[in-house]
C-alpha positions as semicolon CSV with decimal commas, in nm:
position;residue;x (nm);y (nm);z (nm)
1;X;0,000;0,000;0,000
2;X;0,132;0,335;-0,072
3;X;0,098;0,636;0,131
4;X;-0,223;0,801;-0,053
5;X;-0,449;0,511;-0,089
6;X;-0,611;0,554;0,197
7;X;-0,574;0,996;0,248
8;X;-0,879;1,056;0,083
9;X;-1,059;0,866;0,395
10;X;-0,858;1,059;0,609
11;X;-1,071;1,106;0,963
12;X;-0,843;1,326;1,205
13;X;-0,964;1,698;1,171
14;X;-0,584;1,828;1,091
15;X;-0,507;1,819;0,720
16;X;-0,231;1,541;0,688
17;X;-0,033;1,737;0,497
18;X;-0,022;1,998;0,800
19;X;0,307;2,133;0,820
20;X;0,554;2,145;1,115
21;X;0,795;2,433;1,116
22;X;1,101;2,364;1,345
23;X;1,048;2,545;1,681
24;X;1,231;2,461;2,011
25;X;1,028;2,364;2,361
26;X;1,172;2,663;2,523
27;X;0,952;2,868;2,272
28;X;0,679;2,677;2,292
29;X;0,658;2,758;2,677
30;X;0,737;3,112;2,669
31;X;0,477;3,175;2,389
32;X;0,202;2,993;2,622
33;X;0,329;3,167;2,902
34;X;0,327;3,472;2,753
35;X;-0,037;3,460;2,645
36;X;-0,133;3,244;2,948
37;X;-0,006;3,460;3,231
38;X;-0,241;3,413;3,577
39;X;-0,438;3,114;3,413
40;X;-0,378;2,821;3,600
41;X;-0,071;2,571;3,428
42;X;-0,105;2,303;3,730
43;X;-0,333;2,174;3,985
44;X;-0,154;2,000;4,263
45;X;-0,334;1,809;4,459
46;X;-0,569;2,157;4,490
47;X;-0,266;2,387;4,504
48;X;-0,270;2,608;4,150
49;X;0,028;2,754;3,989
50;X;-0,008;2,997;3,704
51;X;0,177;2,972;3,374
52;X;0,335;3,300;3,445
53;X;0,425;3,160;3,800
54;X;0,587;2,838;3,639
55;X;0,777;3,048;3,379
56;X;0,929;3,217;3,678
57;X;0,981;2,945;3,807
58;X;1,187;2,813;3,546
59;X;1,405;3,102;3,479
60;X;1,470;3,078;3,793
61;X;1,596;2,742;3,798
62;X;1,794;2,792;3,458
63;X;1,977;3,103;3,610
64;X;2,038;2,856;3,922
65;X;2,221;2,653;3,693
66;X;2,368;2,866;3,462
67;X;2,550;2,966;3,783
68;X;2,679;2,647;3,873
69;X;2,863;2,605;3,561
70;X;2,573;2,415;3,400
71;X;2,541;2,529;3,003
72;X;2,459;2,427;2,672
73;X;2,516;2,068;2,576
74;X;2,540;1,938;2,937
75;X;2,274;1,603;3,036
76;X;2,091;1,714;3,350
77;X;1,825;1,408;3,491
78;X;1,541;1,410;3,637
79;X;1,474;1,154;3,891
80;X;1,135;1,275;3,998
81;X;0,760;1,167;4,072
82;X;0,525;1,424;3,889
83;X;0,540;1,786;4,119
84;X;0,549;2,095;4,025
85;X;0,937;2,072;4,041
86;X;0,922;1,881;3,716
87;X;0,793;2,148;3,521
88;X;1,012;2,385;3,663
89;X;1,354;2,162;3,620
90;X;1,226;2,066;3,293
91;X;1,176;2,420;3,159
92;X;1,444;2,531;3,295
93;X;1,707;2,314;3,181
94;X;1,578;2,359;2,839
95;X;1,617;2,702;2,849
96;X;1,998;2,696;2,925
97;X;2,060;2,514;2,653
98;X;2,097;2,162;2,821
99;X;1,961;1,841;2,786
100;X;1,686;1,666;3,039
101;X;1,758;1,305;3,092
102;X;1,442;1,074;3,219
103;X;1,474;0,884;3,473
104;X;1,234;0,671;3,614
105;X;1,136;0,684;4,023
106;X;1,132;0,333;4,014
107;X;1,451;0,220;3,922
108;X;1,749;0,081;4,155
109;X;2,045;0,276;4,241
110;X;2,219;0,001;4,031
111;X;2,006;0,100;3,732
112;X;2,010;0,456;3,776
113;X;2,383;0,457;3,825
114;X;2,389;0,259;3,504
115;X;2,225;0,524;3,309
116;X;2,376;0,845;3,453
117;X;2,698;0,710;3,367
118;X;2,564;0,599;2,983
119;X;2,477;0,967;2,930
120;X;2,718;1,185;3,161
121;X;2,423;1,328;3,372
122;X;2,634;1,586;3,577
123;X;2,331;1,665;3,765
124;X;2,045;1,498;3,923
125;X;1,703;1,684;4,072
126;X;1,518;1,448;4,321
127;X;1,241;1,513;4,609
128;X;1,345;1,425;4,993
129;X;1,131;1,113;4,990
130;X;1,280;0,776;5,114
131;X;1,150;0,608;4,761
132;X;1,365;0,876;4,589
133;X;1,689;1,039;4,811
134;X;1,838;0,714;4,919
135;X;1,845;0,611;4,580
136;X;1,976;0,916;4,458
137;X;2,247;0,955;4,731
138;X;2,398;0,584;4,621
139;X;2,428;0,717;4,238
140;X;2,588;1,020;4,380
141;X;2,869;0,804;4,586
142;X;2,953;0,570;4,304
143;X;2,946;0,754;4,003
144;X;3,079;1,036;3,821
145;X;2,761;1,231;3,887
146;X;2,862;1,581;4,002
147;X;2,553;1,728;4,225
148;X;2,190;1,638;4,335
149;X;1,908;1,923;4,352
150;X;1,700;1,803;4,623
151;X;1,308;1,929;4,611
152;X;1,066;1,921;4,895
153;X;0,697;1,768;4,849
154;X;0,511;1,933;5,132
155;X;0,667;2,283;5,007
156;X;0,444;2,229;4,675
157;X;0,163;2,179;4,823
158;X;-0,162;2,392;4,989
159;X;-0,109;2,512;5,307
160;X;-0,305;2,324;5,535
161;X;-0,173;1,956;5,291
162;X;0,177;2,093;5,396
163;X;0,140;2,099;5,755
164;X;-0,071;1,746;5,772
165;X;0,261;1,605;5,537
166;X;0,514;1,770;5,814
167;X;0,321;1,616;6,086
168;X;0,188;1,262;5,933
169;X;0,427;1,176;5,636
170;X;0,770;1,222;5,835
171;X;0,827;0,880;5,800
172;X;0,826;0,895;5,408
173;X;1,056;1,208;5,436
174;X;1,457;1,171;5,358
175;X;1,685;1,371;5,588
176;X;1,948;1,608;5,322
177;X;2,266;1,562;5,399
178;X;2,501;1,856;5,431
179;X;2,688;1,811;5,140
180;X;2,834;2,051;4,932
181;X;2,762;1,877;4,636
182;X;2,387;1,856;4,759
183;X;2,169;2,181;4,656
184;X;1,820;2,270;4,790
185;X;1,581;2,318;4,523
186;X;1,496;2,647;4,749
187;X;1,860;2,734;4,733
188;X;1,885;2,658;4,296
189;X;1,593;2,931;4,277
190;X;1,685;3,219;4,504
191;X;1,779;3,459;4,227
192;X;1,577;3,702;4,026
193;X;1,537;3,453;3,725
194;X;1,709;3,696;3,500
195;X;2,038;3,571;3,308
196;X;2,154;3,524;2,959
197;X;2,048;3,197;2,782
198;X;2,183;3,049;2,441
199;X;1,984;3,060;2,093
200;X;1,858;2,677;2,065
201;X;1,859;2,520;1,710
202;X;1,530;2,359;1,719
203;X;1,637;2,125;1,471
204;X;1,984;1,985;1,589
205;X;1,943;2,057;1,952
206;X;1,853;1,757;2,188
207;X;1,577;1,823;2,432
208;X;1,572;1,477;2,553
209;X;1,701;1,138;2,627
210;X;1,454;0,889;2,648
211;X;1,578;0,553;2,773
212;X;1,368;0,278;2,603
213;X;1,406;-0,108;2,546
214;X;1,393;-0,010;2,190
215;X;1,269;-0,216;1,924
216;X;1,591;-0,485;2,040
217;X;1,489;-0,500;2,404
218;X;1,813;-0,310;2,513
219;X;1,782;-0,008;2,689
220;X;1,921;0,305;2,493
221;X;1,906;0,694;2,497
222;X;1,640;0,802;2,246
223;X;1,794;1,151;2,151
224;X;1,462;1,414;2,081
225;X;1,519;1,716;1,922
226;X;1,361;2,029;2,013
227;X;1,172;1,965;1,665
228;X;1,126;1,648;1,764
229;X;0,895;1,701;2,082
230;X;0,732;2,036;1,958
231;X;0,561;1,869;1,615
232;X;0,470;1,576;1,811
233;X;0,292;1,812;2,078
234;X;0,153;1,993;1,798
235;X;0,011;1,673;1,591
236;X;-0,139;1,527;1,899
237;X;-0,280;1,893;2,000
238;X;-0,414;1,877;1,636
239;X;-0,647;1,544;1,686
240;X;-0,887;1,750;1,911
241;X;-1,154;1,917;1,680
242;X;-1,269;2,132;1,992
243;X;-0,937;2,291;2,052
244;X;-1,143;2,598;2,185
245;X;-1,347;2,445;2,453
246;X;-1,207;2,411;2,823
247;X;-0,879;2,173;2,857
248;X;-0,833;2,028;3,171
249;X;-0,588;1,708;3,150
250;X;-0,579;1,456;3,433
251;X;-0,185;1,435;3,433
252;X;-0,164;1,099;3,660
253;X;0,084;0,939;3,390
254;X;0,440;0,953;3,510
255;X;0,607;1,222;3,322
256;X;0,935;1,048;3,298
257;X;0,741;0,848;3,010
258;X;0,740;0,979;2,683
259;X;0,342;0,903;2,661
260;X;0,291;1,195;2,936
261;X;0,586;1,399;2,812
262;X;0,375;1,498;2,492
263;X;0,018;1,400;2,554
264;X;0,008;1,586;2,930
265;X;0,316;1,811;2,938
266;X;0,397;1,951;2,634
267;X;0,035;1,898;2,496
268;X;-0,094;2,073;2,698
269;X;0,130;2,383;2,729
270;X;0,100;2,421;2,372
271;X;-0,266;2,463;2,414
272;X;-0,272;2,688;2,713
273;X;-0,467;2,428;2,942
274;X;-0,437;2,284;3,275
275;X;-0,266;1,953;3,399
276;X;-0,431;1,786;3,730
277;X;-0,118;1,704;3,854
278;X;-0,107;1,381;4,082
279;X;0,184;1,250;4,226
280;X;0,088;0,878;4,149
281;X;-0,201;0,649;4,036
282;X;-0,475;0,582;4,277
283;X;-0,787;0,530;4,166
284;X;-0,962;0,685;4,458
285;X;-0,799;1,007;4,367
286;X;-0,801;1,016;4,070
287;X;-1,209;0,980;4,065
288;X;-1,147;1,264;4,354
289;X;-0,968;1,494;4,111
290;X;-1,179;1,428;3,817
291;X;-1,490;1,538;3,976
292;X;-1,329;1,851;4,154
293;X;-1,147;2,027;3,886
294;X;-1,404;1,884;3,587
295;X;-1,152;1,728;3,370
296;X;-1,188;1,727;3,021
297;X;-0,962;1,473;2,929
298;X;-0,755;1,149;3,101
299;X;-0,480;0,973;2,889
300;X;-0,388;0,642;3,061
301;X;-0,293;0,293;3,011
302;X;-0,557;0,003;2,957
303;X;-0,482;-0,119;3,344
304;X;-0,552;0,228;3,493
305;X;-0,936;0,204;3,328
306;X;-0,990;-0,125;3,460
307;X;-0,902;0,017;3,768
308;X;-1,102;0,296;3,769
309;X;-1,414;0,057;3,644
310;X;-1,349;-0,192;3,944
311;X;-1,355;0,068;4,165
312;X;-1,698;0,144;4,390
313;X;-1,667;0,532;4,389
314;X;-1,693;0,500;3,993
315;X;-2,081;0,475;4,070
316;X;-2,127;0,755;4,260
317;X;-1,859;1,035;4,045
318;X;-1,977;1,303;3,771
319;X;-1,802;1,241;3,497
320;X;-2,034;1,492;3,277
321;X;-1,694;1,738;3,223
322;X;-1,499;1,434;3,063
323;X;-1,498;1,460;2,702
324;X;-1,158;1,218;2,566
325;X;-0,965;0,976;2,682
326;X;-0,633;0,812;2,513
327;X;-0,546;0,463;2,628
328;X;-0,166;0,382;2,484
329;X;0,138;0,139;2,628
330;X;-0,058;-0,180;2,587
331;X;-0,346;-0,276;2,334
332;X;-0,670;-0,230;2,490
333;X;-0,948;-0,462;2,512
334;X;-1,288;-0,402;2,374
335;X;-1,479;-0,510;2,671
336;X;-1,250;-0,248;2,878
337;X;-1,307;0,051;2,589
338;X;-1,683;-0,038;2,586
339;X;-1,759;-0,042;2,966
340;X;-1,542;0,260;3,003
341;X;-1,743;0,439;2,748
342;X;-2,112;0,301;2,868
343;X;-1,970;0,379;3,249
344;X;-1,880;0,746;3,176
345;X;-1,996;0,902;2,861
346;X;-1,666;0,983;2,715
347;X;-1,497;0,851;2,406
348;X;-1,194;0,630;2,500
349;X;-0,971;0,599;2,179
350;X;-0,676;0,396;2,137
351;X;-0,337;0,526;1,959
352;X;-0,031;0,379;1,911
353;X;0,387;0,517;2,017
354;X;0,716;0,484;2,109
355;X;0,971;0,681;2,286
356;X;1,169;0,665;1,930
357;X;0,870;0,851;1,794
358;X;0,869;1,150;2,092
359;X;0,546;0,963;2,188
360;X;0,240;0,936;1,937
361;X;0,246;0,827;1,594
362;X;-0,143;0,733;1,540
363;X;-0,507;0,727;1,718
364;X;-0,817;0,635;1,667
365;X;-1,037;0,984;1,601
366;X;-1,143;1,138;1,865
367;X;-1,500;1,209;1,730
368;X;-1,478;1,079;1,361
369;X;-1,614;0,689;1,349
370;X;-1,286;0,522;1,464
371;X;-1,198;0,134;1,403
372;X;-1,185;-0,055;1,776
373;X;-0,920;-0,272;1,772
374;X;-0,663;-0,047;1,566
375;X;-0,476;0,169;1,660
376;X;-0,600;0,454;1,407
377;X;-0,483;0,664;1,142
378;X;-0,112;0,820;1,142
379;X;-0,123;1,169;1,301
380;X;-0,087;1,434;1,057
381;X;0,244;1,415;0,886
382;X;0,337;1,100;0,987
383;X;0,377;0,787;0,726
384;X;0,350;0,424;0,791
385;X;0,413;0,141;0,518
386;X;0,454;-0,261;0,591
387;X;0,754;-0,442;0,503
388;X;0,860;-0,822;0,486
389;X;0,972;-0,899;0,862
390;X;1,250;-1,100;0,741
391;X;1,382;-0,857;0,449
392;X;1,299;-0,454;0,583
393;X;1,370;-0,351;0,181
394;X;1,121;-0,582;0,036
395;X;0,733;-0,432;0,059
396;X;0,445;-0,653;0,259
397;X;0,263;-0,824;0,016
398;X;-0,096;-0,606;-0,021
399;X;-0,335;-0,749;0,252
400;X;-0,065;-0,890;0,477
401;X;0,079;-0,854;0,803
402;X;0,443;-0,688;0,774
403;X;0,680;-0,502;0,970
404;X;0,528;-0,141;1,043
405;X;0,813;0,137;0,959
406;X;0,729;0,495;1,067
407;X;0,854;0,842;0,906
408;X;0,778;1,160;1,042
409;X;0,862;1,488;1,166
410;X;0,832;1,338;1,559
411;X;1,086;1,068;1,480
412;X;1,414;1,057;1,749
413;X;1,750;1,169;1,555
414;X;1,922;0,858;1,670
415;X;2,009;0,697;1,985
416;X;2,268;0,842;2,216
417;X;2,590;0,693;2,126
418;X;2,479;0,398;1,946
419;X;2,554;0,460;1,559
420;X;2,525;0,015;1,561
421;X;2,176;0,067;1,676
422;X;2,088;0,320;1,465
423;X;2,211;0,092;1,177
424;X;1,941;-0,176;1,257
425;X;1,677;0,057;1,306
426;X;1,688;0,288;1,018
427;X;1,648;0,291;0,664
428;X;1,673;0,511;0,414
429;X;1,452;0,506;0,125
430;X;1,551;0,577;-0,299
431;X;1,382;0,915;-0,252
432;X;1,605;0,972;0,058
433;X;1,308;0,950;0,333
434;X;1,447;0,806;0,675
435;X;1,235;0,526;0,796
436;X;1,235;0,370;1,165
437;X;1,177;-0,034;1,196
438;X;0,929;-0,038;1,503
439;X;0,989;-0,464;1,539
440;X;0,603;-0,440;1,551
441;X;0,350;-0,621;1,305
442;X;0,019;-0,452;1,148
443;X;-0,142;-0,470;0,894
444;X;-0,300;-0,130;0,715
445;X;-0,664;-0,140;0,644
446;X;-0,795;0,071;0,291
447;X;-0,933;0,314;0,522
448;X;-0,587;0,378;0,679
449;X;-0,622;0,234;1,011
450;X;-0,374;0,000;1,117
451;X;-0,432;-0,292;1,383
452;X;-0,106;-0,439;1,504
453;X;-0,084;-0,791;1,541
454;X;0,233;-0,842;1,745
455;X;0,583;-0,793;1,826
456;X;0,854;-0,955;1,570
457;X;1,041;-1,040;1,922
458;X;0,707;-1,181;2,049
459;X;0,622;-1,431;1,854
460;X;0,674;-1,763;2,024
461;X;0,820;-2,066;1,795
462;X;0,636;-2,370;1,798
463;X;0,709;-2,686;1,712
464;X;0,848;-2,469;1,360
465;X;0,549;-2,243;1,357
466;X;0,519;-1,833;1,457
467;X;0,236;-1,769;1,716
468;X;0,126;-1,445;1,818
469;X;0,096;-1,445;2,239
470;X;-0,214;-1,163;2,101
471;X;-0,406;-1,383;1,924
472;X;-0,436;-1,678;2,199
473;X;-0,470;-1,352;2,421
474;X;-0,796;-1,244;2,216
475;X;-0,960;-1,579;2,241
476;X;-0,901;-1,610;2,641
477;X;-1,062;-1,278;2,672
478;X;-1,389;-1,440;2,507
479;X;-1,444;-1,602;2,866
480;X;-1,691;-1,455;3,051
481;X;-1,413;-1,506;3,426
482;X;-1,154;-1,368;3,245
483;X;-1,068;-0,980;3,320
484;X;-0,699;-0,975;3,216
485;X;-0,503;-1,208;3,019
486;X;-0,133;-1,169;2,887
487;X;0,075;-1,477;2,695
488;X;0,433;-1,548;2,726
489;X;0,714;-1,798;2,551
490;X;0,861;-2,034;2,759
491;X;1,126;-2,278;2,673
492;X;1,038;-2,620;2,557
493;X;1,274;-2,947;2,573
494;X;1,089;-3,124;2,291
495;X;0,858;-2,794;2,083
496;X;1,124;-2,549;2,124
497;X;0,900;-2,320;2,305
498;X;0,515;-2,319;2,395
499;X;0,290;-2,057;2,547
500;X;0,216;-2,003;2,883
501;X;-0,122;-1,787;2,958
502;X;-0,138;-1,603;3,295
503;X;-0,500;-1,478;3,402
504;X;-0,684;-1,262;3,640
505;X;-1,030;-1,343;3,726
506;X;-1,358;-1,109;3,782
507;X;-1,487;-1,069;4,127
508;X;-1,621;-1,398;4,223
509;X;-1,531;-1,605;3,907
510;X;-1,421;-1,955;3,893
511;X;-1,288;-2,125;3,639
């Protein structure tokens, strides 16, 4: 299939052949800040901060740096649970030129040392929470990582949240050492905010690395341009054909992932709206938060709906404000999408990503009769053909399953000191067009909607034949006791390797 067989069907209300100018992230914030000004950027747990508060914020933070030493070119991290303090460090490192490395909360000091070292992080921010400073402190002792910014949570909250956290919470508090290479967040942004910052080259410059399994399994830095993360925020901005109507974004995804990077952060900021900030998933609070601030919109993975479904105060919350929701990171199941819909009155839509891709490269329409099952149409500028999964250069035949390769404006400029990796994962067409392999398989409807059928790495060998752990997947999930489902490979002595299903069962179901 080529790319215009199916335009003509086209169902997202941005023209695919919408163009993306290069523009850099710090421009991108200081426009919306700039028109923003006292509107609210972030709702923390109640506590509001304007966009003109959060600019300040970040200036501050980049003239912090900026007099540490810290400049253009330099990896800072961010080791941090979503807070306010993202935003700022985010912004803010941008701004001076540097780049922000992700890190997750979650990882070991063994696999956080691992990846400060793999990028050169000089500088870490991190909260004073025993899930986070310990962690941080080990990296700090056994690599070559050069300073931690340490944040405070009760300091970002409302007044009266702050003193119950003092009182009730010490235990989940980290003492700061006096060290001189540790620097209070407080300390970082005592200035005026107001210091000299380089000229960014939107199109060159890295904004981000983005560790990622890849399409190999390995974990690499996906490097994203400036260019990179502003056209995806644009194109995913771009799917919503109410873009003047109230934008309130439940932002409960961890922002170290690229998903919430574009679709909550960046999104968002580009379309001067609001981000419900929560610090984690619960689905108590979350219901809580959706109800008091009348969200418009909660992007989440298929797991976080069920949750929400299963849980009793889903009966009893108004979900009349909700208008969109964007399920990603894992296919969802129909029973799930249709339940979630029936339950509360908003469209859930699937689309489709990867950190190589700055986040998005196609959904389902928002509005516009989608395909369940698929993950939707490319976003606007963004192509998609099949290939043969053994032979990348040779086309999928018309009809079949075949590697899906992705070209775009959103697409990473390489991986971070990898040229071998970016060897096997791009390829460059006769008219010169860069392509990514994604190691998934879909196949392309006419209508342009692609379902993908599995990972190439996925597939389980038996016995000499390919099987796809999503197809024996889809059949256990035609069992009425059946509420989650997922199918592994496991070695074999005599078939090579079979599947093994693991299952969770509905309240009260026996099988």
């Amino acid at each position: 299939m080529t790319d215009h067989d199916w335009r003509s069907g086209y169902r997202h209300p941005t023209p695919w052949t919408t163009d993306y100018p290069a523009l850099s992230l710090v421009e991108m914030f200081d426009q919306a800040a700039a028109k923003g000004g006292d509107a609210p950027l972030i709702d923390f747990l109640g506590r509001r901060y304007s966009y003109a508060e959060t600019r300040d914020g970040a200036n501050r933070v980049a003239c912090g740096l900026d007099a540490m030493g810290y400049g253009r070119g330099d990896r800072i991290g961010l080791f941090l649970p979503n807070a306010p303090h993202y935003l700022a460090a985010y912004y803010g490192i941008l701004k001076i030129g540097a780049t922000v490395v992700n890190f997750s909360p979650l990882y070991t000091a063994a696999e956080l040392a691992h990846q400060v070292a793999d990028s050169g992080t000089r500088a870490l921010f991190t909260l004073s929470a025993k899930a986070l400073l310990p962690t941080a402190l080990k990296v700090l002792e056994t690599s070559d990582l050069e300073r931690l910014i340490v944040g405070s949570v009760a300091g970002a909250l409302p007044p009266t949240k702050s003193i119950l956290y003092r009182l009730f919470k010490r235990k989940e508090t980290a003492d700061r050492p006096d060290d001189p290479r540790i620097t209070a967040f407080s300390a970082l942004i005592a200035n005026e905010g107001i210091c000299t910052t380089p000229p960014i080259d939107a199109a060159q410059d890295i904004a981000l690395i983005q560790y990622t399994g890849g399409t190999t399994g390995t974990p690499k830095g996906a490097m994203l341009t400036h260019a990179n993360m502003t056209a995806n925020a644009r194109q995913v901005m771009g799917l919503d054909p109410h873009p003047d109507e109230p934008d309130r974004i439940v932002g409960v995804l961890p922002l170290f992932h690229v998903f919430a990077n574009t679709c909550v952060l960046n999104r968002t900021v580009a379309s001067g709206g609001m981000i419900v900030m929560l610090p984690r998933f619960d689905a108590a609070q979350t219901l809580a938060a959706i109800a008091r601030t009348k969200a418009t919109s909660l992007p989440g993975v298929p797991t976080m709906y069920r949750a929400l479904l299963d849980h009793p105060k889903t009966k009893t919350t108004d979900f009349s404000s909700l208008r969109v929701c964007i399920s990603g990171g894992a296919p969802l199941p129909a029973e799930v999408k249709a339940q979630f819909e029936a339950t509360t009155g908003a469209s859930l839509i699937e689309g489709y990503g990867l950190s190589e891709s700055s986040g998005v490269v196609s959904a389902n329409p928002y509005e516009a009769d989608g395909v369940p099952g698929t993950i939707g149409q490319p976003l606007p500028a963004t192509r998609i053909r099949l290939v043969d999964k053994e032979d990348p250069a040779i086309p999928a035949p018309a009809g079949e399953p075949g590697e899906i390769l992705i070209a775009g404006p959103q697409i990473m400029a390489g991986y971070w000191q990898r040229a071998d990796a970016d060897e096997e994962v791009f390829i460059t067409d006769e008219a010169g067009t860069r392509w990514l392999r994604t190691g998934d398989v879909g196949q392309i409807g006419g209508d342009g909607f692609v379902r993908i059928v599995d990972r190439l790495k996925d597939m389980i060998a038996v016995s000499g034949f390919k099987v796809f752990p999503s197809q024996i997947e889809a059949i256990l999930y035609h069992h009425d006791a059946i509420k989650e489902a997922l199918v592994i490979g496991v070695p074999d002595p005599y078939r090579g390797e079979q599947p093994r299903a693991y299952v969770t069962l509905h309240e009260g179901a026996v099988i």
